[in-house]
C-alpha beads as a LAMMPS data file, in Angstrom:
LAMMPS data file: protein, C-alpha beads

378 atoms
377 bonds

1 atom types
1 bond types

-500.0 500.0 xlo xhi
-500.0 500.0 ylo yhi
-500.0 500.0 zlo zhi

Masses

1 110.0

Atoms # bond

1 1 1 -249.491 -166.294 305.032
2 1 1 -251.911 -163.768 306.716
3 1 1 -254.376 -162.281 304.171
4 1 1 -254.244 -158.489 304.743
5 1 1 -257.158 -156.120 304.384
6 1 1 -258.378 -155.411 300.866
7 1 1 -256.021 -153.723 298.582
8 1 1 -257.684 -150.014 297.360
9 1 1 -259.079 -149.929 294.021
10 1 1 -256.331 -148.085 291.994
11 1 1 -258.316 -144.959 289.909
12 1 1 -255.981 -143.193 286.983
13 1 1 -254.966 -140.645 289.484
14 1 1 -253.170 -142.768 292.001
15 1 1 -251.923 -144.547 289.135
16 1 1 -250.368 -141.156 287.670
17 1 1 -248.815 -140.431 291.161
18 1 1 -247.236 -143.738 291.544
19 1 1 -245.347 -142.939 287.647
20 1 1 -244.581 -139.764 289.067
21 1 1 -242.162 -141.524 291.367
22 1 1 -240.168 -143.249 288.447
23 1 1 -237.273 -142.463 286.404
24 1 1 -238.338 -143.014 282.881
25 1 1 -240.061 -141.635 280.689
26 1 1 -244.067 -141.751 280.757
27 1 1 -245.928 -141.706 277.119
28 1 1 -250.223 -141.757 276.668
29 1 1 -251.420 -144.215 278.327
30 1 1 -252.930 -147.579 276.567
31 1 1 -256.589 -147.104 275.315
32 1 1 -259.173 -149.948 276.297
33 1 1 -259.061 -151.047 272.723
34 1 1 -254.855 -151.618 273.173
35 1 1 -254.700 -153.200 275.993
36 1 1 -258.049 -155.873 274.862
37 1 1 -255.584 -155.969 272.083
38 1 1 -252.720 -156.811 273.458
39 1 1 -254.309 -159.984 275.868
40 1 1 -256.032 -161.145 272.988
41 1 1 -252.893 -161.035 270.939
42 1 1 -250.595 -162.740 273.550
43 1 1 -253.297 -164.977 275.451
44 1 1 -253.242 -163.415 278.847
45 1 1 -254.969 -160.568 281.342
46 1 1 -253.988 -157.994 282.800
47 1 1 -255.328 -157.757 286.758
48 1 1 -257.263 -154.375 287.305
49 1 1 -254.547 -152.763 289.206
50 1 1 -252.222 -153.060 286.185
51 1 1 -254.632 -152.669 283.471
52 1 1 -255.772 -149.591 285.277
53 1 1 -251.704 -148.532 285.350
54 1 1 -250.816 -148.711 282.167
55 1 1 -253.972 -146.755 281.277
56 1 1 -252.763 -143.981 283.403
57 1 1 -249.407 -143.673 280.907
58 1 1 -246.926 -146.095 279.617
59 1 1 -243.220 -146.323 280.997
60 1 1 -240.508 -145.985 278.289
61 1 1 -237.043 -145.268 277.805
62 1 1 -235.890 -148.220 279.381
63 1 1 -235.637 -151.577 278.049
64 1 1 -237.122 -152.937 281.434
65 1 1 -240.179 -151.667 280.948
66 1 1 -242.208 -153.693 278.439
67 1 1 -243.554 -151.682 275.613
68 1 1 -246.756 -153.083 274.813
69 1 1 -248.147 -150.440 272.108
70 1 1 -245.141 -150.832 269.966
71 1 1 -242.246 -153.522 270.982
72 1 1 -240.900 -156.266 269.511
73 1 1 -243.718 -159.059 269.565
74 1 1 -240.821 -161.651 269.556
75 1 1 -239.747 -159.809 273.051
76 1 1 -242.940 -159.503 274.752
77 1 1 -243.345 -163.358 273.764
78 1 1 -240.628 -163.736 275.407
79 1 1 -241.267 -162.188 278.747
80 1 1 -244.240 -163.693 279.184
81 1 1 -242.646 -166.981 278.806
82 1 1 -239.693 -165.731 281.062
83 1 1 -241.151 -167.286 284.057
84 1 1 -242.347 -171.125 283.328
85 1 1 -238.928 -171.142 281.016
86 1 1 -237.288 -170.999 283.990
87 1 1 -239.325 -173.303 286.018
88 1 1 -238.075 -175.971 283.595
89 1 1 -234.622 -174.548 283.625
90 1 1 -234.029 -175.802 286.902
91 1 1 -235.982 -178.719 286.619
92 1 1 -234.110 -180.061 283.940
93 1 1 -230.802 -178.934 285.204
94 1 1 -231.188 -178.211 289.367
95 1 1 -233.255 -180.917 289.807
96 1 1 -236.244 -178.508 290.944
97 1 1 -239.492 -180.958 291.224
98 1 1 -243.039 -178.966 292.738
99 1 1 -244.425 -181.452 295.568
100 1 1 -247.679 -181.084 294.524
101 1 1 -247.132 -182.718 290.936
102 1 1 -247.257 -186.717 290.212
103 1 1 -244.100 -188.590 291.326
104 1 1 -240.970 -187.176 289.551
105 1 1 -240.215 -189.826 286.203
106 1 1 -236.568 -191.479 286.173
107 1 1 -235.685 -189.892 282.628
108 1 1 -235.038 -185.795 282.766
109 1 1 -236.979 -185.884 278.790
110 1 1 -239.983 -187.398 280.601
111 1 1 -239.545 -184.959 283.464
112 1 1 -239.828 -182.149 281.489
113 1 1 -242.549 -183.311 279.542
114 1 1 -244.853 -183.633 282.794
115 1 1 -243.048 -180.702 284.013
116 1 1 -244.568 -178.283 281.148
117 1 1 -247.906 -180.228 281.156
118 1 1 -248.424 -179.213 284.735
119 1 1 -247.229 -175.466 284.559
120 1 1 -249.866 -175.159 281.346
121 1 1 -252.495 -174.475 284.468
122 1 1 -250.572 -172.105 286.402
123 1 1 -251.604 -168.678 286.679
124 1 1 -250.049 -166.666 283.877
125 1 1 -247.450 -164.286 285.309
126 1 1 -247.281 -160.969 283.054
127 1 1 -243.984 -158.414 283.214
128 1 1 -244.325 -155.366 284.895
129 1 1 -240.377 -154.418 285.345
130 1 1 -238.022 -156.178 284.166
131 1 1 -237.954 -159.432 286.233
132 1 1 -240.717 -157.809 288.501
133 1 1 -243.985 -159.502 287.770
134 1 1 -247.969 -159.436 288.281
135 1 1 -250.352 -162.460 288.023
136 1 1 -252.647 -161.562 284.970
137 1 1 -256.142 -162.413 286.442
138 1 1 -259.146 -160.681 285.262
139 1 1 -260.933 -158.577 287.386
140 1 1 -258.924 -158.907 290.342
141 1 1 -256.340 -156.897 292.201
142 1 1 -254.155 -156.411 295.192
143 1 1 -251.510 -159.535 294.148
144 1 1 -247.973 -159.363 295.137
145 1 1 -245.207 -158.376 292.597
146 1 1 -242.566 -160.897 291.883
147 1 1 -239.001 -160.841 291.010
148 1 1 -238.527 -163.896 288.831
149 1 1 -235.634 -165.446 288.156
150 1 1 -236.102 -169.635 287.497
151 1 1 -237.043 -170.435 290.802
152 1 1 -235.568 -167.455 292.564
153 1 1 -238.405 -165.717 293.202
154 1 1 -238.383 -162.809 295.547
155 1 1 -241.384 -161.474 296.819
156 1 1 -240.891 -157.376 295.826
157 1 1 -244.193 -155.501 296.883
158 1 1 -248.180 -156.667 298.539
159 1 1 -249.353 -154.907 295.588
160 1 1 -248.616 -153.132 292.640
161 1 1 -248.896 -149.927 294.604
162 1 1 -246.563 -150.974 297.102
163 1 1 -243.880 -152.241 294.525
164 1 1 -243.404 -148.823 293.274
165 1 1 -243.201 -146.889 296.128
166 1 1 -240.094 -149.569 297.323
167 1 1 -238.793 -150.127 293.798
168 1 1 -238.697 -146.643 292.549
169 1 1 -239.175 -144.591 295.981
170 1 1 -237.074 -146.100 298.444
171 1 1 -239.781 -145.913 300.678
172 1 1 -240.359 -149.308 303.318
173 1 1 -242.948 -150.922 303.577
174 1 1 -244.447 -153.688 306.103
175 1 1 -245.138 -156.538 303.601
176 1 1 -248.150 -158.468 304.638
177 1 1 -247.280 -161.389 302.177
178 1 1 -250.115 -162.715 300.208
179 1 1 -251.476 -165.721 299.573
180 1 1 -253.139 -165.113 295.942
181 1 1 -251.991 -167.839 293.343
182 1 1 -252.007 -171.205 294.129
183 1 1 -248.522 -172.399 292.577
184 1 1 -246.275 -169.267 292.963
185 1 1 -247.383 -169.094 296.196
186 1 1 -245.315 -172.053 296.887
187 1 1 -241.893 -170.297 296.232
188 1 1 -243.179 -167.144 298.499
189 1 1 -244.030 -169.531 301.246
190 1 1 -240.465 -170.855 301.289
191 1 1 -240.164 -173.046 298.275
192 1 1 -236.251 -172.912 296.876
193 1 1 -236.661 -168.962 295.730
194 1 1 -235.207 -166.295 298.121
195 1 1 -238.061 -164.030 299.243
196 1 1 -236.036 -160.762 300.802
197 1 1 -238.562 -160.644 303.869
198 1 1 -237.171 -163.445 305.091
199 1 1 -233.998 -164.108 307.620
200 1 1 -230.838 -163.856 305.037
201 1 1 -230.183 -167.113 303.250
202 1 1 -226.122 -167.436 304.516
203 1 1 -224.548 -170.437 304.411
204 1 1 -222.545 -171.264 308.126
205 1 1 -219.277 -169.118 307.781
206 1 1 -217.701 -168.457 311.322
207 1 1 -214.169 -170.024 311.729
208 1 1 -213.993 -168.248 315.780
209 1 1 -215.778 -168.457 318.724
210 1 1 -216.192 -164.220 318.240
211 1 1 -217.337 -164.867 314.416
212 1 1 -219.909 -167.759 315.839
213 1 1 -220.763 -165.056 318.872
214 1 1 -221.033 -162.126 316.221
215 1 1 -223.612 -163.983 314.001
216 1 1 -226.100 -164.659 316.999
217 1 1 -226.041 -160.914 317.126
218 1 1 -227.083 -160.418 313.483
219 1 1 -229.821 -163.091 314.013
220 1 1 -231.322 -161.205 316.773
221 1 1 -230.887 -158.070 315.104
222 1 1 -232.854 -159.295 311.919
223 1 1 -235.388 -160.613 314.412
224 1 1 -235.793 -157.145 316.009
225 1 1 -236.345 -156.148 312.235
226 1 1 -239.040 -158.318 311.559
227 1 1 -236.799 -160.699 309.575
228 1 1 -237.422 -163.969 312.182
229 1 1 -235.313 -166.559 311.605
230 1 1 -236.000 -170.243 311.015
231 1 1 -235.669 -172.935 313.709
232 1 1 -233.229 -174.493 311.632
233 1 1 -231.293 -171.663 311.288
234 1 1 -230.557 -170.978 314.653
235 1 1 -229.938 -174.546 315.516
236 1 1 -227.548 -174.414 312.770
237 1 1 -225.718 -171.088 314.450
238 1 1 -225.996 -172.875 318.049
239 1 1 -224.163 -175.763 316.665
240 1 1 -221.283 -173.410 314.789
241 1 1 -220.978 -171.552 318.039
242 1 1 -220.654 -174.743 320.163
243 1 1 -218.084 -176.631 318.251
244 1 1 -215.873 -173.423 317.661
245 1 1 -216.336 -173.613 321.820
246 1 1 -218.375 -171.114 322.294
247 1 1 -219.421 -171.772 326.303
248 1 1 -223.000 -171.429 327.407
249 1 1 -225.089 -173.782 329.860
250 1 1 -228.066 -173.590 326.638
251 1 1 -226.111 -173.935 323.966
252 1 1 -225.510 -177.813 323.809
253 1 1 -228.966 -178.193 324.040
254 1 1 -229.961 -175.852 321.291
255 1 1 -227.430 -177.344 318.944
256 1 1 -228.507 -180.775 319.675
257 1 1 -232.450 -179.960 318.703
258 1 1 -233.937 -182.792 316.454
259 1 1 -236.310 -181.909 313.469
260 1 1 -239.080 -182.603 315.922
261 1 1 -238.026 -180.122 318.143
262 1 1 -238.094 -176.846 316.124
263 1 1 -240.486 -175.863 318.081
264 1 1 -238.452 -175.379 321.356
265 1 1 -235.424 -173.479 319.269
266 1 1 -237.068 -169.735 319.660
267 1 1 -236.560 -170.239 323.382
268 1 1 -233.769 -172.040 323.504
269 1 1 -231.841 -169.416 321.731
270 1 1 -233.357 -166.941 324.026
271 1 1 -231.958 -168.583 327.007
272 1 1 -228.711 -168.577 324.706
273 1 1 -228.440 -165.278 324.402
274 1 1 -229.435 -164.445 327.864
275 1 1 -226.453 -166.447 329.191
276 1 1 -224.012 -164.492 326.354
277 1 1 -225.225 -161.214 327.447
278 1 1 -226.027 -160.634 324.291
279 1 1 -229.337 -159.598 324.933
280 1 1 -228.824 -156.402 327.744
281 1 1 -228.131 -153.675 325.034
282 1 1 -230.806 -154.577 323.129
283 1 1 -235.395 -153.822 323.935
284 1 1 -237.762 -156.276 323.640
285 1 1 -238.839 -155.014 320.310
286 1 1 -237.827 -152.401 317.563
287 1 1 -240.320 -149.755 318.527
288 1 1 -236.906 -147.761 321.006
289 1 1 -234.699 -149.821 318.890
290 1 1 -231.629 -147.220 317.511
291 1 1 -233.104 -147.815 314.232
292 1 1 -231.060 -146.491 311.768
293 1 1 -228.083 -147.695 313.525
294 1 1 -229.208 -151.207 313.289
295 1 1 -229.628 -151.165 309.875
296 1 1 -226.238 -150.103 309.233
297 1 1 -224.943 -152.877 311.204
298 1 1 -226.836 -155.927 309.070
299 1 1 -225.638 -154.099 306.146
300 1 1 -222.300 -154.457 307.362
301 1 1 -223.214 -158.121 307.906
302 1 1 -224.656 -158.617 304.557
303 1 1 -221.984 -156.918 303.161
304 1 1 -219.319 -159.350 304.785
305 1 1 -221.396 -162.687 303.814
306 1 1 -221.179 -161.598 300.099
307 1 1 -217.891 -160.742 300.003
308 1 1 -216.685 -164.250 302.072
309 1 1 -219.008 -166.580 299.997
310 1 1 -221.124 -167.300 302.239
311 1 1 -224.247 -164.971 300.160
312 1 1 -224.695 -165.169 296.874
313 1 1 -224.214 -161.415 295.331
314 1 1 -227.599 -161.407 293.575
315 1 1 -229.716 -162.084 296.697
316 1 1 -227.250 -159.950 298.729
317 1 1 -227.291 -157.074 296.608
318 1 1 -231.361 -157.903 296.696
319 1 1 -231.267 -157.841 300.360
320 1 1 -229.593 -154.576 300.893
321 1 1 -231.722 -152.919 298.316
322 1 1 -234.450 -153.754 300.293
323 1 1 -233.847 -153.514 303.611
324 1 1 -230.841 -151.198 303.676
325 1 1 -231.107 -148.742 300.596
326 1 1 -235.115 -148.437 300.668
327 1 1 -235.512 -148.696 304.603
328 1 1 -232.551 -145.905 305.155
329 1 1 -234.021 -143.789 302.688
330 1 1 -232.079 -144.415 299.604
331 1 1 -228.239 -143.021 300.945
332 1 1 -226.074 -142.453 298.154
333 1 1 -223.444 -144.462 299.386
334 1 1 -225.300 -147.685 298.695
335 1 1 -226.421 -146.573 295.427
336 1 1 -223.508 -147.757 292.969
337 1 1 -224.214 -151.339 295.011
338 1 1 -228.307 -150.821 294.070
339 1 1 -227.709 -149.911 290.593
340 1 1 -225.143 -153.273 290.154
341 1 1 -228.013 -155.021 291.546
342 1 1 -230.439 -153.655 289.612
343 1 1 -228.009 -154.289 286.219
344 1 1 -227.611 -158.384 287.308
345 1 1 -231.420 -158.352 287.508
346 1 1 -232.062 -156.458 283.726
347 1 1 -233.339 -158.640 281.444
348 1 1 -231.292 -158.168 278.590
349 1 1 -228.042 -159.508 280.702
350 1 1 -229.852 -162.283 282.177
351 1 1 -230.835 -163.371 278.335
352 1 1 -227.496 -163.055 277.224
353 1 1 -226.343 -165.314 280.384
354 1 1 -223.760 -162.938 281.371
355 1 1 -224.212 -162.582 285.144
356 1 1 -221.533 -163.906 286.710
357 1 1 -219.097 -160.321 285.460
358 1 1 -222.699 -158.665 287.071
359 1 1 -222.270 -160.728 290.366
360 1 1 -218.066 -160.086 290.248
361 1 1 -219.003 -156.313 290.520
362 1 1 -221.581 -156.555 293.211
363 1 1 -218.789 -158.710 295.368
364 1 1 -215.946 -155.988 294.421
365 1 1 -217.821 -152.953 295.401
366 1 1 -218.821 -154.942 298.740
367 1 1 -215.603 -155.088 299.658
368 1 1 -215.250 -151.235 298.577
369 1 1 -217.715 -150.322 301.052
370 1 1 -216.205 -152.543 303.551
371 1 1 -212.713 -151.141 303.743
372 1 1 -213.973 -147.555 304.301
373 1 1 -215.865 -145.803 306.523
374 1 1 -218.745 -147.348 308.536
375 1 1 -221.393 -146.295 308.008
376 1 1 -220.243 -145.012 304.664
377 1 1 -220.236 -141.639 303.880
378 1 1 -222.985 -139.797 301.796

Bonds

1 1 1 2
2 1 2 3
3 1 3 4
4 1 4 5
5 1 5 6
6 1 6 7
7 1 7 8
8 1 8 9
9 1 9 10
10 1 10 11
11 1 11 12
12 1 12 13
13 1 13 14
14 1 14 15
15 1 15 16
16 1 16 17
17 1 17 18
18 1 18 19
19 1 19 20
20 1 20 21
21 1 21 22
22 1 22 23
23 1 23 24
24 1 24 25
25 1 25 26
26 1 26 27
27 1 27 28
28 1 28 29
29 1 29 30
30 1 30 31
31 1 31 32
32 1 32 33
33 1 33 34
34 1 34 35
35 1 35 36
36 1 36 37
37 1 37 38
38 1 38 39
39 1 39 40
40 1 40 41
41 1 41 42
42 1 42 43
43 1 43 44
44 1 44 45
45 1 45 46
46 1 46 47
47 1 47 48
48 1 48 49
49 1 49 50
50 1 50 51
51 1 51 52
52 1 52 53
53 1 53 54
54 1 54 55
55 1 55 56
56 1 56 57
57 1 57 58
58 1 58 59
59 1 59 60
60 1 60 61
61 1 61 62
62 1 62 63
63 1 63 64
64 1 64 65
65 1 65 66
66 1 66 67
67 1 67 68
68 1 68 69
69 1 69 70
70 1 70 71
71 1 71 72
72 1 72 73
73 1 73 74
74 1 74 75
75 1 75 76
76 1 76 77
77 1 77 78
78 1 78 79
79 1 79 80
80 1 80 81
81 1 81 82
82 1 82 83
83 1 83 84
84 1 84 85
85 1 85 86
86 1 86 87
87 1 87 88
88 1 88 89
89 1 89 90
90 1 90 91
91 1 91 92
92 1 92 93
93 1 93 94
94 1 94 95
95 1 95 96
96 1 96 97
97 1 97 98
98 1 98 99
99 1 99 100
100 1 100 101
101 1 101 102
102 1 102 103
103 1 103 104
104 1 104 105
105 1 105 106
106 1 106 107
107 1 107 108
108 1 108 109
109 1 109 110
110 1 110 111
111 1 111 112
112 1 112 113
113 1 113 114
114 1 114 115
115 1 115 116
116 1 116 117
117 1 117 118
118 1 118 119
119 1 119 120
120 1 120 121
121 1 121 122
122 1 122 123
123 1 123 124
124 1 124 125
125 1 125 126
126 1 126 127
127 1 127 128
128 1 128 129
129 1 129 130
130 1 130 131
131 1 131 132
132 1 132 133
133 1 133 134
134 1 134 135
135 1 135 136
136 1 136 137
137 1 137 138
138 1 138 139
139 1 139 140
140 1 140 141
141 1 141 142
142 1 142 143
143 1 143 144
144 1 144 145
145 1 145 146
146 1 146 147
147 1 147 148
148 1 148 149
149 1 149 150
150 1 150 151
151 1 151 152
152 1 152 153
153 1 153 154
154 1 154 155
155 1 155 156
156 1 156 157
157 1 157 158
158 1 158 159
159 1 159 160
160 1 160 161
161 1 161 162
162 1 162 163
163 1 163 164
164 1 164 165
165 1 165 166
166 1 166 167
167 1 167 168
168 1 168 169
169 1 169 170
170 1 170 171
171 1 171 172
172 1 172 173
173 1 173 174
174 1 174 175
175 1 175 176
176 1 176 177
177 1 177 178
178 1 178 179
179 1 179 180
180 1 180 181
181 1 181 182
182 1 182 183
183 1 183 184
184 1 184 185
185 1 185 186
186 1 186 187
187 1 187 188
188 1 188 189
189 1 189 190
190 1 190 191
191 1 191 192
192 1 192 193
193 1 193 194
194 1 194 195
195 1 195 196
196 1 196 197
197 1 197 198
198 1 198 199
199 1 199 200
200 1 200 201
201 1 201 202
202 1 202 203
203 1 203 204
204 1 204 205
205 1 205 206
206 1 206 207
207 1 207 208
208 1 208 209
209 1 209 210
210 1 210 211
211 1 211 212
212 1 212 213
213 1 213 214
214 1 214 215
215 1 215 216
216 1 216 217
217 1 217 218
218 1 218 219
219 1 219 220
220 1 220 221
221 1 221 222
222 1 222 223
223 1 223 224
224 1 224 225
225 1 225 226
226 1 226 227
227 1 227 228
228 1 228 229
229 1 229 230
230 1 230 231
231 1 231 232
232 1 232 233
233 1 233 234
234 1 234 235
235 1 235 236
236 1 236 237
237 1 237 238
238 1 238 239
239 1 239 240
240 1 240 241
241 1 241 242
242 1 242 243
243 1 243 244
244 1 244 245
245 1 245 246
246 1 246 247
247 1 247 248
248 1 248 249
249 1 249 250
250 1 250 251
251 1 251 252
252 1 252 253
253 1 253 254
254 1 254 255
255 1 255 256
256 1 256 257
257 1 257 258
258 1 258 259
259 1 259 260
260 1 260 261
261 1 261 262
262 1 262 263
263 1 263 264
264 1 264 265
265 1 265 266
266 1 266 267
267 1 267 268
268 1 268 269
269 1 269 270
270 1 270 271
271 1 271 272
272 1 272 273
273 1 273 274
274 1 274 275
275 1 275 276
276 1 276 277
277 1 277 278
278 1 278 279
279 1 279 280
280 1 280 281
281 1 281 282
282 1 282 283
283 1 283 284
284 1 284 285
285 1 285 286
286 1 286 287
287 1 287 288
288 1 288 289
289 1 289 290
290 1 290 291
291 1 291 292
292 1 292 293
293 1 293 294
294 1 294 295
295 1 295 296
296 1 296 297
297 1 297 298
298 1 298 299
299 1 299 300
300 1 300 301
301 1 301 302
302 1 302 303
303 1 303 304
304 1 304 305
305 1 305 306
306 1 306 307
307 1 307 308
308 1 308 309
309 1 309 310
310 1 310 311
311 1 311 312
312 1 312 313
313 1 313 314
314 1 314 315
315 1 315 316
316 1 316 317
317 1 317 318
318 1 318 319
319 1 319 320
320 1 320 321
321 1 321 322
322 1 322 323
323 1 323 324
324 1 324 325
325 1 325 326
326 1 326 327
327 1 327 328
328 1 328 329
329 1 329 330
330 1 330 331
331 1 331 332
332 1 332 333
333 1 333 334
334 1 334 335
335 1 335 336
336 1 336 337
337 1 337 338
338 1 338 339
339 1 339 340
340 1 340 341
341 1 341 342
342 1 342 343
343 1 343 344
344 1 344 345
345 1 345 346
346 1 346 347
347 1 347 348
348 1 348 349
349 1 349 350
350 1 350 351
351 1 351 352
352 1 352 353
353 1 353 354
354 1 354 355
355 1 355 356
356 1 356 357
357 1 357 358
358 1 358 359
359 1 359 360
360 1 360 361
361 1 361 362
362 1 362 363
363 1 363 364
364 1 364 365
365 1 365 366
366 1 366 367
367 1 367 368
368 1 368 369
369 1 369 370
370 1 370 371
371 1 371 372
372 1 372 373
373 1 373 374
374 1 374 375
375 1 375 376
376 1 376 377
377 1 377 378
């Protein structure tokens, strides 16, 4: 990751314009007595940025926000937990192991136990939304906020800051991803969590030479975006498009790449789309790309990979909050498909473990959205 330049100090009054921009309620902010309180209570930090936040006024009326002057202890326990829970969630059950930790044992019991051991020294992860979190380090500022979810985890905002002008604002933002705590780092820097900044996690779906030809476009739209895809990912489109006989002098050459050939793919696919023509509507970058326009069309794209399997409806509906509902500033058409998202992501539902009725929705109004206009009105 590229370290950008040092995050502002947040005072009370940029803090008080950033609640401005949310829809909740905002009660007296915590004293310095509270919030010493609650860290010595629960065994954690707050980072400046946050500390200095919650001074400013605290968020209620929601259960997503955490109420730290008067909820349930039992919850906040729980939160705060939320994240290495689900670490060991998927390593006793998904067979998630971190590479940096001893040899994985034989016996899933033995696992665990090393497992929870090592995450004892992670950096403690502390709820700022929902499944949005901060790292809790003292004194310090300027870390990402993360979308947690076992070991989904979605990079959401550089900094506090710029987490609630996207979350609550619908306002994009150039995400200069940070490198600020060793292990959660790992998932950010493409460990098994989806981070929405990078190229859409779709498994191969094209059953026709125009399907095959249609997802190099999306690939090189997402790359005019900012959204560059993986070698392996367009070595895994090459070889779609060449054995639904897609015809191109590059192409067999491109889909034949070896691991130890990533490096030649970007160019390769180039020379692809060169020979398809694909590339003589489009510039050389996004700055006289029709912007809006192209936005529409990947969430058209998006749209069609949830509803044919091929995305899963959380990260989807993730995806298009992101880069389709923040970046085309919030249209109401796309809300109903936000909100859904924003319901499978609540953390009462995923306690309850009732997601999958969450996910059906997301998938049903896709398919709403696709059989009407385009773009969709509103």
């Amino acid at each position: 990751m590229n370290a950008p330049s040092t995050p502002r100090l947040t005072t009370l009054d940029a803090a008080r314009a950033l609640q401005g921009m949310l829809r909740t309620e905002i009660g007296p902010g915590l004293t310095e007595r509270e919030l010493d309180a609650v860290e010595t209570r629960f065994g954690f930090t707050f980072a400046t940025d946050h500390r200095v936040f919650l001074s400013a006024g605290l968020p209620h009326g929601s259960s997503r926000w955490p109420d730290w002057r008067n909820g349930d202890p039992e919850d906040l326990a729980g939160r705060l937990a939320w994240p290495v829970e689900g670490v060991l969630f998927d390593v006793e059950h998904n067979g998630f192991w971190h590479p940096a930790w001893p040899s994985r044992p034989a016996e899933t019991s033995e696992a665990l136990r090393v497992a929870r051991t090592e995450l004892e020294s992670v950096p403690q992860l502390v709820p700022v939304y929902g499944h949005r979190y901060l790292p809790g380090t003292a004194g310090e500022q300027g870390h990402p906020v993360l979308s947690v979810y076992q070991t989904d985890i979605i990079l959401y905002g550089n900094d506090l800051a710029d987490y609630i002008h996207h979350e609550f604002a619908g306002r994009s933002s150039n995400l200069l991803t940070r490198t600020t705590v060793d292990f959660w780092s790992y998932f950010v820097e493409g460990g098994p969590g989806i981070d929405v900044t990078l190229p859409t996690p779709f498994t191969p779906y094209a059953t026709s030479a125009e399907e095959a030809v249609d997802c190099l476009r999306m690939l090189v739209l997402e790359r005019l975006i900012g959204r560059r895809p993986h070698p392996a990912q367009l070595i895994e489109a090459g070889l779609t498009a060449l054995v639904l006989d897609v015809e191109t002098e590059s192409l067999p050459l491109l889909a034949g790449l070896s691991r130890s050939e990533h490096e030649q793919a970007d160019a390769l696919f180039d020379q692809v789309l060169d020979e398809l023509g694909l590339l003589q509507d489009l510039p050389a970058d996004a700055t006289d790309l029709p912007w809006e326009a192209a936005r529409w069309e990947l969430v058209r794209w998006w749209l069609q990979l949830i509803v044919n399997g091929s995305l899963d409806a959380g990260a989807g509906g993730d995806l298009i909050t992101y880069e389709g509902w923040g970046a085309l500033a919030r249209p109401q058409s796309l809300r109903p498909l936000v909100d859904m998202t924003d319901a499978y992501n609540d953390w009462a539902a995923t306690r309850r473990g009732d997601r999958e009725p969450l996910a059906e929705e997301i998938l049903e109004e896709a398919g709403r959205l696709l059989a009407g206009p385009w773009p969709p009105l509103g």
